[in-house]
N, CA, C, O and CB atoms as a CASP TS submission, in Angstrom:
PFRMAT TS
TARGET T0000
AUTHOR 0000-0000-0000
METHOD Language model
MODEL 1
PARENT N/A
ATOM      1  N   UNK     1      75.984  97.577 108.642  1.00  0.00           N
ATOM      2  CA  UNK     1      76.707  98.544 107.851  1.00  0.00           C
ATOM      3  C   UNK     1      75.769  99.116 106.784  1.00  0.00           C
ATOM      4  O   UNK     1      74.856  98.480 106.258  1.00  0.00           O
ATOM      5  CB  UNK     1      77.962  97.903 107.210  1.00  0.00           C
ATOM      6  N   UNK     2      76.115 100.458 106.509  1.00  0.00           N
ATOM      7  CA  UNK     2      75.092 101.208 105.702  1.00  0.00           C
ATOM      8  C   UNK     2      75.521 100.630 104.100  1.00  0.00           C
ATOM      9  O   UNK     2      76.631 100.163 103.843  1.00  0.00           O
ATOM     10  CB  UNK     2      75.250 103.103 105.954  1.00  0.00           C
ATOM     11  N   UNK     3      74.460 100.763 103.156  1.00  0.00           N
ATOM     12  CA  UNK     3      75.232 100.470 101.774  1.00  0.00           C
ATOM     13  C   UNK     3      75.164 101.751 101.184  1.00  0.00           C
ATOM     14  O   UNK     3      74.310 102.418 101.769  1.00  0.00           O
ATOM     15  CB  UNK     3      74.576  99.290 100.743  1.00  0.00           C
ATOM     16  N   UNK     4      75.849 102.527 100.035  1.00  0.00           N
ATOM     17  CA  UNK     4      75.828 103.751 100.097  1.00  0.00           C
ATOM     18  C   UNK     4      75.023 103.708  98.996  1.00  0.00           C
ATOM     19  O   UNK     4      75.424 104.758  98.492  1.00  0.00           O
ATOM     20  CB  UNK     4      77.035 104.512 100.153  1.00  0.00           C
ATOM     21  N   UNK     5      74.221 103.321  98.253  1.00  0.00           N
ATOM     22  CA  UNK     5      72.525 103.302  97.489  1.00  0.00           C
ATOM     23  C   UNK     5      71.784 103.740  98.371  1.00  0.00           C
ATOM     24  O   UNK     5      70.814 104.269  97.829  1.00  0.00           O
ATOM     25  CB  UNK     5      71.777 101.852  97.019  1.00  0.00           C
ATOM     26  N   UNK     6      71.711 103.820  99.842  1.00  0.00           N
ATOM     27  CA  UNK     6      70.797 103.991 100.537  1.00  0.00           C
ATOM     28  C   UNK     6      70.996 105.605 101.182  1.00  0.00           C
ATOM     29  O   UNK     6      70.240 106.303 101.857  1.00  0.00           O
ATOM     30  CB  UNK     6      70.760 102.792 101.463  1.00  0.00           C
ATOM     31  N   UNK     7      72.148 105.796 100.728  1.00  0.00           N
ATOM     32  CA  UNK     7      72.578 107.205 101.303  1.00  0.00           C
ATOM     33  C   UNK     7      72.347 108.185 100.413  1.00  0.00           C
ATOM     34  O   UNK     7      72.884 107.968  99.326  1.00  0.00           O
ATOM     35  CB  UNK     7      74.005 107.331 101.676  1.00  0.00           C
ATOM     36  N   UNK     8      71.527 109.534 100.517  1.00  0.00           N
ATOM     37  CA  UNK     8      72.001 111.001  99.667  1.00  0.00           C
ATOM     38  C   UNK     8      73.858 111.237  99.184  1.00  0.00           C
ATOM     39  O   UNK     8      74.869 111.084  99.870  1.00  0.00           O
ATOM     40  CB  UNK     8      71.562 112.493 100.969  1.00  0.00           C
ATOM     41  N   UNK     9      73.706 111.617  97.875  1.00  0.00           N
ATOM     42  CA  UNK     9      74.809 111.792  97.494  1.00  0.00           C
ATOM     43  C   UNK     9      75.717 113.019  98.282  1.00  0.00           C
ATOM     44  O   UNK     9      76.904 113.289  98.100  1.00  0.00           O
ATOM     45  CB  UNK     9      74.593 111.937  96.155  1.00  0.00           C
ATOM     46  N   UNK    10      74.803 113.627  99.163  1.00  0.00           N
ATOM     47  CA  UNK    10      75.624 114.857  99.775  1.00  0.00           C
ATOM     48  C   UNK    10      75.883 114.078 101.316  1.00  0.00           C
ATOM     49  O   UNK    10      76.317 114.659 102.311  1.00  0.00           O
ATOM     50  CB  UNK    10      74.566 116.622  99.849  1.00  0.00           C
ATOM     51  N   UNK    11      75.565 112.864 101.253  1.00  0.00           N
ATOM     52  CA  UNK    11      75.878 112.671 103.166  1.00  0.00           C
ATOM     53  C   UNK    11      77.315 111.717 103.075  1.00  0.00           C
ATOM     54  O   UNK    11      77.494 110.581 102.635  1.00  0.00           O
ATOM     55  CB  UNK    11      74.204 111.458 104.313  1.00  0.00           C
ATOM     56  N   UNK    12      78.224 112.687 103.680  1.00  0.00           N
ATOM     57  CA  UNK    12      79.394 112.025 103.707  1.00  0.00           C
ATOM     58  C   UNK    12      79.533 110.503 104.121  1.00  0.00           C
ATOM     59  O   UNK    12      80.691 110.107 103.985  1.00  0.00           O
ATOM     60  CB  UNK    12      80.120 112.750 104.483  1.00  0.00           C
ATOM     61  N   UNK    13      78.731 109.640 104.546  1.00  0.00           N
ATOM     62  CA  UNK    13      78.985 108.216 104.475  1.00  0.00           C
ATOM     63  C   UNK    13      78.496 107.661 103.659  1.00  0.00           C
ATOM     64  O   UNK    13      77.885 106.624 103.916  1.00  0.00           O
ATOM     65  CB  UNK    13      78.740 107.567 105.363  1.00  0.00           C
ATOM     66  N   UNK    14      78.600 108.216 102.207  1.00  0.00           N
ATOM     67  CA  UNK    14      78.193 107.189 100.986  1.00  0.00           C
ATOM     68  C   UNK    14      79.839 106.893 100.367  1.00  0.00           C
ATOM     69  O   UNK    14      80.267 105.968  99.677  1.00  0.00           O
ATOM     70  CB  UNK    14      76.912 108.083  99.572  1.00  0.00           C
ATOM     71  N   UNK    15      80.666 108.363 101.065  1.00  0.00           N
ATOM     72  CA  UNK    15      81.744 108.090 100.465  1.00  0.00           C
ATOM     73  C   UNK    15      82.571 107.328 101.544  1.00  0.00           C
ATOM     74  O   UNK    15      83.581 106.880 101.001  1.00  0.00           O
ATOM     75  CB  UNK    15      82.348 109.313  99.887  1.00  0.00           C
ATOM     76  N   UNK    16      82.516 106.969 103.058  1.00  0.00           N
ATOM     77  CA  UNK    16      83.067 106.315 103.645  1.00  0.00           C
ATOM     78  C   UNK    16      82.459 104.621 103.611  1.00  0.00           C
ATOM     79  O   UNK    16      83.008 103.639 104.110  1.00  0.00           O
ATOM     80  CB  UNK    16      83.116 107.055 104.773  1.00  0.00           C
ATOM     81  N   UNK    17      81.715 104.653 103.177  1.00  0.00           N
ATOM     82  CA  UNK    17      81.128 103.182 102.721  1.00  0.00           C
ATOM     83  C   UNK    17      81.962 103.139 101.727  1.00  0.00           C
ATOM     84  O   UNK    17      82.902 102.427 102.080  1.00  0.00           O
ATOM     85  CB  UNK    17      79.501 102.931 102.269  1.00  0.00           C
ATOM     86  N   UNK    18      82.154 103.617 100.418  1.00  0.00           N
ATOM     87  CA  UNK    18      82.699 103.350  99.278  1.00  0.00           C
ATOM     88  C   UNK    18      84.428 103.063  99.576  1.00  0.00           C
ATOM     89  O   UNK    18      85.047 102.308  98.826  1.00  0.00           O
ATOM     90  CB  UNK    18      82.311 104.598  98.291  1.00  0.00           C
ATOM     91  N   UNK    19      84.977 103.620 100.524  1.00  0.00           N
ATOM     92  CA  UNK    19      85.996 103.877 100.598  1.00  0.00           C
ATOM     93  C   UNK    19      86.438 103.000 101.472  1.00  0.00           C
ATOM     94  O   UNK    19      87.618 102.836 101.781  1.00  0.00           O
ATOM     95  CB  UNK    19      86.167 104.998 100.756  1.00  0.00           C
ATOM     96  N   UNK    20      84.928 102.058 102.147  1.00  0.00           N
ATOM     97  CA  UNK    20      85.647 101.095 103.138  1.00  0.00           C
ATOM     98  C   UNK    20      85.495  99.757 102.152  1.00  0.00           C
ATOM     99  O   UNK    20      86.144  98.766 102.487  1.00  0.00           O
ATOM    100  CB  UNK    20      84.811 100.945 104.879  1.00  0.00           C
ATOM    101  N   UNK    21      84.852  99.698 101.218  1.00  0.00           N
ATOM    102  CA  UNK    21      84.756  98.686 100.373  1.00  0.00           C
ATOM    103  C   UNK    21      85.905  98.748  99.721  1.00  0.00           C
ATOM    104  O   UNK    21      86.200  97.660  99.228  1.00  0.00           O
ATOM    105  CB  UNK    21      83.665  98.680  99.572  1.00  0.00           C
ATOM    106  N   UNK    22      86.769  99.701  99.497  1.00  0.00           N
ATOM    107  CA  UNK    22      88.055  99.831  98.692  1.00  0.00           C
ATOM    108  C   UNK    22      89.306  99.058  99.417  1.00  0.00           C
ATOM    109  O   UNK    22      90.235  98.426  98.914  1.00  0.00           O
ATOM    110  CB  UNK    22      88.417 101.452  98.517  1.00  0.00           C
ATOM    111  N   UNK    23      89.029  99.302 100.596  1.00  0.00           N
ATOM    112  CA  UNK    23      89.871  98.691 101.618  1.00  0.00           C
ATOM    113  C   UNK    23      89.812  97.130 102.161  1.00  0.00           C
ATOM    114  O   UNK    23      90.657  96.428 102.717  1.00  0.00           O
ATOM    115  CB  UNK    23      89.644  99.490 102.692  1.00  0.00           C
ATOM    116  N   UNK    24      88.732  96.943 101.843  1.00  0.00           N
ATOM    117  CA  UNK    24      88.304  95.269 101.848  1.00  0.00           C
ATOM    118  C   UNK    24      88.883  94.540 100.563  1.00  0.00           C
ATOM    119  O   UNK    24      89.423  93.457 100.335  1.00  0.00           O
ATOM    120  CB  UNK    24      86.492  95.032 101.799  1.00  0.00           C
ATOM    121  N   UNK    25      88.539  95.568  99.897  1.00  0.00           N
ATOM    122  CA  UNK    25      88.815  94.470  98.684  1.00  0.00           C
ATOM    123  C   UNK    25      90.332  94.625  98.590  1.00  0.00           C
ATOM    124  O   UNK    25      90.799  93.500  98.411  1.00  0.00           O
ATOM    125  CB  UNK    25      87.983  94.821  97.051  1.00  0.00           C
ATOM    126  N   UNK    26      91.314  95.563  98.637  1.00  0.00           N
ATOM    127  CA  UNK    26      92.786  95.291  98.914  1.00  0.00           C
ATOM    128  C   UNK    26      93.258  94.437  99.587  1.00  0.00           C
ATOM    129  O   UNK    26      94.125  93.612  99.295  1.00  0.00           O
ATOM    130  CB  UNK    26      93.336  96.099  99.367  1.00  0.00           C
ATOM    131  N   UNK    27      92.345  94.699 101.136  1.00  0.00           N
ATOM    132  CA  UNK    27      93.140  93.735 102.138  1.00  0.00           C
ATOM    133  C   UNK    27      92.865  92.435 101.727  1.00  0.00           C
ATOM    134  O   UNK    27      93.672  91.651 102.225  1.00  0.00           O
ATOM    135  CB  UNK    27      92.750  93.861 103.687  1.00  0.00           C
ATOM    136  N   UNK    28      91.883  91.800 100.876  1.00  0.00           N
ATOM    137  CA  UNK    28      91.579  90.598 100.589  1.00  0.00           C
ATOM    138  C   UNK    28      93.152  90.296  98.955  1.00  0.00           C
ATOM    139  O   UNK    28      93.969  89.375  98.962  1.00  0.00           O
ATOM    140  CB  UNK    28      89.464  90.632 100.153  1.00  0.00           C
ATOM    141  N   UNK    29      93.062  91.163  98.095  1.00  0.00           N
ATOM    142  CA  UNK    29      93.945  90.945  97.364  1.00  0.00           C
ATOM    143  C   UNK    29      95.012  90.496  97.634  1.00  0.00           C
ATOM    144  O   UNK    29      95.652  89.654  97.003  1.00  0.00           O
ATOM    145  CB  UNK    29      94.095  91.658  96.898  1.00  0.00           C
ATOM    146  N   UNK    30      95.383  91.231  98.960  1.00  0.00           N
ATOM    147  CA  UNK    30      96.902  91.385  99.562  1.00  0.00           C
ATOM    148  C   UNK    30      97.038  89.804 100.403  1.00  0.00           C
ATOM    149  O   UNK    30      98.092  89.198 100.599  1.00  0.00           O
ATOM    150  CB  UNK    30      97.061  93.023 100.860  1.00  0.00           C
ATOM    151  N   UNK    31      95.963  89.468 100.723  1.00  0.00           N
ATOM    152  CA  UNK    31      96.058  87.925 101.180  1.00  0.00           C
ATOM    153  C   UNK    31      95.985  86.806 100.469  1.00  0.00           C
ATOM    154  O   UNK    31      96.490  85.721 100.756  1.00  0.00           O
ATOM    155  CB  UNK    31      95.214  87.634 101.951  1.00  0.00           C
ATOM    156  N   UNK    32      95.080  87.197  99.142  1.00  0.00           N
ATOM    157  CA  UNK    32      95.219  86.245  97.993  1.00  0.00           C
ATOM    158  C   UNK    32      96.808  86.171  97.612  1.00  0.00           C
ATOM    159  O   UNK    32      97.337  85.061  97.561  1.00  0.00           O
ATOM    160  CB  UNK    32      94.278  86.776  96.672  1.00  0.00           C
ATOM    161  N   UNK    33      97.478  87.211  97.375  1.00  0.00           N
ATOM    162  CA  UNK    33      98.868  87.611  96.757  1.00  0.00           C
ATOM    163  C   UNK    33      99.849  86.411  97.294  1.00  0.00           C
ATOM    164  O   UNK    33     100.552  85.651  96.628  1.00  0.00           O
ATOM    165  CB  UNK    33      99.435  89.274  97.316  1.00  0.00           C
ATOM    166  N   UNK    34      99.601  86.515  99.234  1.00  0.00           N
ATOM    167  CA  UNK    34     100.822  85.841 100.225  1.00  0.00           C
ATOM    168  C   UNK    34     100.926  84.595  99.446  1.00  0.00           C
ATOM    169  O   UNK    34     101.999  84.048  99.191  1.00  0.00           O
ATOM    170  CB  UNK    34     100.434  85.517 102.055  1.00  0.00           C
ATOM    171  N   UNK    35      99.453  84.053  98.981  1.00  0.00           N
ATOM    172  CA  UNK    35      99.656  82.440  98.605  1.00  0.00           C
ATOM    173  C   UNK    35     100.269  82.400  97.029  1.00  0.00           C
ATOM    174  O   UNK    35     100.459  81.403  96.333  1.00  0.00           O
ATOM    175  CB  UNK    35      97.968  81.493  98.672  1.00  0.00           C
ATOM    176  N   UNK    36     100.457  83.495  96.777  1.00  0.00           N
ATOM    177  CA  UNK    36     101.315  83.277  95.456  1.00  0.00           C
ATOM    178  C   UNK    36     102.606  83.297  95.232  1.00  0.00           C
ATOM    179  O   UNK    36     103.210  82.650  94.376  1.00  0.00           O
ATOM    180  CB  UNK    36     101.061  84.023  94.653  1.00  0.00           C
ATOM    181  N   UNK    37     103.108  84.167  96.129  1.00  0.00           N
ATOM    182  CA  UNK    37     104.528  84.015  96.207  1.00  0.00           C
ATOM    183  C   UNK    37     105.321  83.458  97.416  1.00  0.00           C
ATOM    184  O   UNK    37     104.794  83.431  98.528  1.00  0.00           O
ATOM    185  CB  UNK    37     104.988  85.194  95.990  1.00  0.00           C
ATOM    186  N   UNK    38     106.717  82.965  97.187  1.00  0.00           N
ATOM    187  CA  UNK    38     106.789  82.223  98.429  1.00  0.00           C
ATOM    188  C   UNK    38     108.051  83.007  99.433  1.00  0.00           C
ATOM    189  O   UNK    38     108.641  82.524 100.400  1.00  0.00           O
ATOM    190  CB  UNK    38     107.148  80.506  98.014  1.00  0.00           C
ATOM    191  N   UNK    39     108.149  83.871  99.039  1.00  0.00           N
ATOM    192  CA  UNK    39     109.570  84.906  99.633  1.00  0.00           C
ATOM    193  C   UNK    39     109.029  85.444 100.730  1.00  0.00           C
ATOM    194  O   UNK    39     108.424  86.515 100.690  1.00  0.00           O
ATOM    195  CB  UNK    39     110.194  86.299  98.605  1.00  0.00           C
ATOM    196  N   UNK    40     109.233  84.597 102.052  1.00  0.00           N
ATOM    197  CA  UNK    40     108.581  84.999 103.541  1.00  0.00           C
ATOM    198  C   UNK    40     108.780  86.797 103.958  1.00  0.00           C
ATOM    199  O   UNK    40     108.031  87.351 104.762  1.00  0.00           O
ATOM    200  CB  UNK    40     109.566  83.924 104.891  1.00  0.00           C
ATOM    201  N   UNK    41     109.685  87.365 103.389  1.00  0.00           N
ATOM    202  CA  UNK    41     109.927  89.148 103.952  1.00  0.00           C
ATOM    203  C   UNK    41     108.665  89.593 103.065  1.00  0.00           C
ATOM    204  O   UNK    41     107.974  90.425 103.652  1.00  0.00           O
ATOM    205  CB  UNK    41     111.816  90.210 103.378  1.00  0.00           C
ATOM    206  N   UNK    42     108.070  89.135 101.429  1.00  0.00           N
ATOM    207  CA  UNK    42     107.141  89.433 100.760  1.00  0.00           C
ATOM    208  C   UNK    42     105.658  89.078 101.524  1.00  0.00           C
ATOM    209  O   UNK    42     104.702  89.845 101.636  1.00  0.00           O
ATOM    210  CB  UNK    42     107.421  88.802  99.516  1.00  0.00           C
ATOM    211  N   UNK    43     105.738  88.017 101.894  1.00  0.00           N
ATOM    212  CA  UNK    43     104.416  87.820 102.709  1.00  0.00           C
ATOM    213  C   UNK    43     104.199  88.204 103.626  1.00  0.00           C
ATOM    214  O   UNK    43     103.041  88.319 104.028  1.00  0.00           O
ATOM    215  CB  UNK    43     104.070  86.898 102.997  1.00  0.00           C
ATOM    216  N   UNK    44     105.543  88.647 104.502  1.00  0.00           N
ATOM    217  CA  UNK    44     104.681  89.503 105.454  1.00  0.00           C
ATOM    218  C   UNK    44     104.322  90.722 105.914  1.00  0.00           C
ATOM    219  O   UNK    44     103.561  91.068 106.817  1.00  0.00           O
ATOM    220  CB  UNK    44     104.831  89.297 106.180  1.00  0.00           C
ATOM    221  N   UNK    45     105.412  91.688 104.668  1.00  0.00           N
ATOM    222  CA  UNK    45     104.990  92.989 103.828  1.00  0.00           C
ATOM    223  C   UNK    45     103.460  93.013 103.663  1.00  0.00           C
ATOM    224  O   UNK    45     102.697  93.880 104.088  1.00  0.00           O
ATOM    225  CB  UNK    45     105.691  93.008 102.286  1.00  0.00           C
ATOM    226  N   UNK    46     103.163  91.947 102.995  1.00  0.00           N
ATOM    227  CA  UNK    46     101.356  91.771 102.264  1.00  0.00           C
ATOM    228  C   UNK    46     100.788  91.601 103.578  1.00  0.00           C
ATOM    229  O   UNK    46     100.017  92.427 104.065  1.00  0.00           O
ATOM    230  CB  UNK    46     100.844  90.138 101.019  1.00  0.00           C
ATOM    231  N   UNK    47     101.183  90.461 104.206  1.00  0.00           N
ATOM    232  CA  UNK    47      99.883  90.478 105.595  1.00  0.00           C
ATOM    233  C   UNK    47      99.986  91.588 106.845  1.00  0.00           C
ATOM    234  O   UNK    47      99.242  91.580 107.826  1.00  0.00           O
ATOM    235  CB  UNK    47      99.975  88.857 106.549  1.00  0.00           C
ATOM    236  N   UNK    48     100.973  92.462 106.620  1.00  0.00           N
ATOM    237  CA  UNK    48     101.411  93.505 107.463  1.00  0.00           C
ATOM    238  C   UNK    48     100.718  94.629 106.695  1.00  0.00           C
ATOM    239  O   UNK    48     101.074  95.723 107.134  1.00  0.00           O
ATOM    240  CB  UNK    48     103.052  93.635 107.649  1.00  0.00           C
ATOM    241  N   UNK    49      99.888  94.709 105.743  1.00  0.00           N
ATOM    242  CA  UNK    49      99.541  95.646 105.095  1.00  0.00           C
ATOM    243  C   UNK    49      97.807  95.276 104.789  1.00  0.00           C
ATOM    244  O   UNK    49      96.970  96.140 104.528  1.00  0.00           O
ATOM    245  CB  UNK    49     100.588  95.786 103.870  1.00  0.00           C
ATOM    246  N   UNK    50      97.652  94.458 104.848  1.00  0.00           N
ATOM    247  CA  UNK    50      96.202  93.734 105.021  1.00  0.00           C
ATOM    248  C   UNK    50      96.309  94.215 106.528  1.00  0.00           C
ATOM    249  O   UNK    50      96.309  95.441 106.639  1.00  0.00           O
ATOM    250  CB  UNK    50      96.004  91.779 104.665  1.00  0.00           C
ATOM    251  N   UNK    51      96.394  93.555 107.613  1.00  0.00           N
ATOM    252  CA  UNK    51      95.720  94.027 108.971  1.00  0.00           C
ATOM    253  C   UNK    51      96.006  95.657 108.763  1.00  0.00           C
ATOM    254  O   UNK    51      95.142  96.344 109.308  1.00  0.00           O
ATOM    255  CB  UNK    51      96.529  93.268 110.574  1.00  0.00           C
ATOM    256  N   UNK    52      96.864  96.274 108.203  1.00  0.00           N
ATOM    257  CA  UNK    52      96.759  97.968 108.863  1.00  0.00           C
ATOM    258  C   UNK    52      95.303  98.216 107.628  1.00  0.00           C
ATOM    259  O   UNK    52      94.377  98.879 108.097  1.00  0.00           O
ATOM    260  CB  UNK    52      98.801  99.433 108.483  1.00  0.00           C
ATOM    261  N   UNK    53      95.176  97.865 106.592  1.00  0.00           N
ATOM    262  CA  UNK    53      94.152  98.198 105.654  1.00  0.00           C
ATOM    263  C   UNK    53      92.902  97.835 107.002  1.00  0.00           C
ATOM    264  O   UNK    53      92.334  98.803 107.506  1.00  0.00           O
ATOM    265  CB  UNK    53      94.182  97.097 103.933  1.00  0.00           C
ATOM    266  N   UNK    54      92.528  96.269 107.547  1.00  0.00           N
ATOM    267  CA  UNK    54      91.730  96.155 107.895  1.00  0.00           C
ATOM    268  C   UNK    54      91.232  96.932 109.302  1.00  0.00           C
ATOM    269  O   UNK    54      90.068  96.847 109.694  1.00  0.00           O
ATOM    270  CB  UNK    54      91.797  95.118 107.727  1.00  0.00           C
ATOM    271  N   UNK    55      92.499  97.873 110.166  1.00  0.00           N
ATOM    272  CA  UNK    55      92.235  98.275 111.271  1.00  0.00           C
ATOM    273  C   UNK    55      91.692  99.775 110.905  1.00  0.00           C
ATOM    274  O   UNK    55      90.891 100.362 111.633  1.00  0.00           O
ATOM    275  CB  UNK    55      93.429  98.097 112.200  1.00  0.00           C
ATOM    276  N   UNK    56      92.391 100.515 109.291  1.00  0.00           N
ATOM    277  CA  UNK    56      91.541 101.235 108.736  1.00  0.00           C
ATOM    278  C   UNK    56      89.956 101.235 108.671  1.00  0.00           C
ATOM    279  O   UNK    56      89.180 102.122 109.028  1.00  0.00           O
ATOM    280  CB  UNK    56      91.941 101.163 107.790  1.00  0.00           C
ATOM    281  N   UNK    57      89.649  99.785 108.025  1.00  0.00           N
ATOM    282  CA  UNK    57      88.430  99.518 108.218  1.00  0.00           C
ATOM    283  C   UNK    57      87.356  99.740 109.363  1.00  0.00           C
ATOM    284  O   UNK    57      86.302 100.375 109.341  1.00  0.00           O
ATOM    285  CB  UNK    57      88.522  98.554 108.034  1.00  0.00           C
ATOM    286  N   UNK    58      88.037  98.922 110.494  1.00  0.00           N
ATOM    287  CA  UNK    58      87.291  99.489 111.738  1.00  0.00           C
ATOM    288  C   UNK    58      87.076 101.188 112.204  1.00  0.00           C
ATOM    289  O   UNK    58      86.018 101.728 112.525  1.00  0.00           O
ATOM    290  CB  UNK    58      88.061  98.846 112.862  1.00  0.00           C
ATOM    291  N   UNK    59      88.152 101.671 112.137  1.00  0.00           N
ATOM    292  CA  UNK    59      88.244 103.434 111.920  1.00  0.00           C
ATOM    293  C   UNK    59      86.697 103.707 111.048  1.00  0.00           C
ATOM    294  O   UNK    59      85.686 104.231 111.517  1.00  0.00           O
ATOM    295  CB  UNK    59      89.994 104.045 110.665  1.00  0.00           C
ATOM    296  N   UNK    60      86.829 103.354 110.132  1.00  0.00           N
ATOM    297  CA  UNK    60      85.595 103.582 109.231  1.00  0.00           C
ATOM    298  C   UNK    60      83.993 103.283 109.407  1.00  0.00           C
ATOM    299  O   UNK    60      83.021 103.813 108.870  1.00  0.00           O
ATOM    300  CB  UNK    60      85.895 102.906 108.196  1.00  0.00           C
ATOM    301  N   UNK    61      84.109 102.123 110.463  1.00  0.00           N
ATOM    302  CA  UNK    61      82.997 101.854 110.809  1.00  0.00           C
ATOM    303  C   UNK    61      82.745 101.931 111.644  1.00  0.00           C
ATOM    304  O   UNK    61      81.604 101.540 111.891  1.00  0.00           O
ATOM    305  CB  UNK    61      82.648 101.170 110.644  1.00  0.00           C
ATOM    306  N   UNK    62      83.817 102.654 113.112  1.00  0.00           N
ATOM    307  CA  UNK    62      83.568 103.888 114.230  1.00  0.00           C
ATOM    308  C   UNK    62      82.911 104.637 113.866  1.00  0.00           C
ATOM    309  O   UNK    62      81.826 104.896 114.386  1.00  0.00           O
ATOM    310  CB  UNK    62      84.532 104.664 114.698  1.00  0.00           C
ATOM    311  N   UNK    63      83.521 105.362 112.578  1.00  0.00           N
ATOM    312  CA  UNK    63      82.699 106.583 112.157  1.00  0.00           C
ATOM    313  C   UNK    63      81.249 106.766 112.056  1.00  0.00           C
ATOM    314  O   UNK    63      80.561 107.641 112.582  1.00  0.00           O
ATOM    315  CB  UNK    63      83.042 106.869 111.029  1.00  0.00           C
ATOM    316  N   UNK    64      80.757 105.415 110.994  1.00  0.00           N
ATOM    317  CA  UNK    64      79.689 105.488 110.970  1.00  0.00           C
ATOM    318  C   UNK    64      78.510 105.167 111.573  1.00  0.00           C
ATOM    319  O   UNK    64      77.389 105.582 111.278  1.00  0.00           O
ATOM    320  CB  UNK    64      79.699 105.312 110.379  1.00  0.00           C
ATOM    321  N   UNK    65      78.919 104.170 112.699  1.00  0.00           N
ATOM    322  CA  UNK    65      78.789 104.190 114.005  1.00  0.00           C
ATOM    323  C   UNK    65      78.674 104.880 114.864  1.00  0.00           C
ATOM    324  O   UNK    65      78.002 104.728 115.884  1.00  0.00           O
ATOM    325  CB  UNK    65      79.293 103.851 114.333  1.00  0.00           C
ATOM    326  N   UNK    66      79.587 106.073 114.421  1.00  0.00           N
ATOM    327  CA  UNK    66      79.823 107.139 115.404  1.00  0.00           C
ATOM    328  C   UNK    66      80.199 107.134 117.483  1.00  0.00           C
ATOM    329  O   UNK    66      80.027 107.985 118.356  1.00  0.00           O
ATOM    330  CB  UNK    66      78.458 107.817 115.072  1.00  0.00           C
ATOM    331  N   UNK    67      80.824 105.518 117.495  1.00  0.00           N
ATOM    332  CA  UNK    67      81.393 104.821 118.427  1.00  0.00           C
ATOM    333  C   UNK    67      82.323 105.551 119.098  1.00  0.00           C
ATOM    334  O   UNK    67      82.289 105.874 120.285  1.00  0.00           O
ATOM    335  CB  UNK    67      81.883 103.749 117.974  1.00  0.00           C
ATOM    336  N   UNK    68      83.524 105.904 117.923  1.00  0.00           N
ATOM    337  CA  UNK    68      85.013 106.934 118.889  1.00  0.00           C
ATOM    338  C   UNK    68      84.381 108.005 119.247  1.00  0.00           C
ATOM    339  O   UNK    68      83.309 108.313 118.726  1.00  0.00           O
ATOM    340  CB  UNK    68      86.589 107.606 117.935  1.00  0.00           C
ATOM    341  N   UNK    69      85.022 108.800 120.289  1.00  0.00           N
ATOM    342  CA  UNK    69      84.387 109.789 120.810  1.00  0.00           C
ATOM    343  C   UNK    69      85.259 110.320 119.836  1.00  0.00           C
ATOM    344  O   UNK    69      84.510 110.092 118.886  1.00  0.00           O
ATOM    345  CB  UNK    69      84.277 110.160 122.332  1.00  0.00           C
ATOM    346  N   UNK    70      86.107 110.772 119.386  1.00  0.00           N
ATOM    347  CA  UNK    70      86.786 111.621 118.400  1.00  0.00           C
ATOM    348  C   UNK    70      86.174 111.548 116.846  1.00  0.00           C
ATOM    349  O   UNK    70      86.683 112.346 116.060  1.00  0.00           O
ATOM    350  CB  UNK    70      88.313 111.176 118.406  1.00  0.00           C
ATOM    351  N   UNK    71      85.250 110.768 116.389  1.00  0.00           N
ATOM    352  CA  UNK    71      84.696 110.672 115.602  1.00  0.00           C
ATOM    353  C   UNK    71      82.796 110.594 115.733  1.00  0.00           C
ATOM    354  O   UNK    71      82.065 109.979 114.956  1.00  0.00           O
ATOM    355  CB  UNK    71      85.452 109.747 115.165  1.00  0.00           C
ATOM    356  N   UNK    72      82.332 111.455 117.013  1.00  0.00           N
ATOM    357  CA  UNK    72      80.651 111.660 117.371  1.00  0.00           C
ATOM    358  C   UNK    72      81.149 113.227 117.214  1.00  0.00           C
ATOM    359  O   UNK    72      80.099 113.681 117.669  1.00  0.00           O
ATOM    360  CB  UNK    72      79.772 110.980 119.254  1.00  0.00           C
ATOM    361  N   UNK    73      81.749 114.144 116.992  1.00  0.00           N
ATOM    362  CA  UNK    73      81.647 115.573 117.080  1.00  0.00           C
ATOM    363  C   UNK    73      81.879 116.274 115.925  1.00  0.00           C
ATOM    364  O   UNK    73      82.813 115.876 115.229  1.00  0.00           O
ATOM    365  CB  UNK    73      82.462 116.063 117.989  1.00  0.00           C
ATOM    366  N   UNK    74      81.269 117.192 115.570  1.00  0.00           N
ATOM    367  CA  UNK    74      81.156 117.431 113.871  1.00  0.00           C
ATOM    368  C   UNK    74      82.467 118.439 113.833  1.00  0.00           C
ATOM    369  O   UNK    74      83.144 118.455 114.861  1.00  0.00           O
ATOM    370  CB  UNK    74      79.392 118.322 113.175  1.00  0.00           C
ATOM    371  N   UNK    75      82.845 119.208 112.827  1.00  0.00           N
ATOM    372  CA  UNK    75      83.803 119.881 112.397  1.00  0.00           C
ATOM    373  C   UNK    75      84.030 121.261 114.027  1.00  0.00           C
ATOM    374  O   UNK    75      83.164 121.922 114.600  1.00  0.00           O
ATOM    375  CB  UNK    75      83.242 120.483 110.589  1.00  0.00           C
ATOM    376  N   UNK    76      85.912 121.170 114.321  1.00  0.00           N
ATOM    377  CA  UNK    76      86.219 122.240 114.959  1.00  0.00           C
ATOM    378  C   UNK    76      86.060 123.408 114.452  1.00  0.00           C
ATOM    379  O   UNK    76      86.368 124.409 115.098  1.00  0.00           O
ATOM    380  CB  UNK    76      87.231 122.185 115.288  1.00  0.00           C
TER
END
């Protein structure tokens, strides 16, 4: 994975790095959270919201990857 120090401020994956680090660190919050409260519909709100954060993640690192074919082709 790229770190975005290593990227020009004009190349759009300094801001999809930044933006996938935003998403890590939620989905990690949101799992710290489950062990705090004990109301099972609350925990699995939080861990139902951690995996969609983390499948975001992968989206993000298709991109920069440039893996999906819907994400190797520049602007229509």
């Amino acid at each position: 994975m790229t770190t975005s120090a290593a990227l020009p401020k004009t190349d759009p994956r300094q801001r999809m790095v930044h933006i996938r680090g935003l998403l890590a660190e939620l989905a990690e919050h949101c799992r710290e959270d489950i062990k705090k409260i004990e109301e099972p519909r609350a925990q699995a709100l939080l861990e139902t919201t951690a995996e969609v954060l983390e499948g975001l993640m992968t989206a993000y690192d298709h991109y920069e990857a440039g893996t999906e074919e819907g994400m190797r082709h520049g602007p229509m």
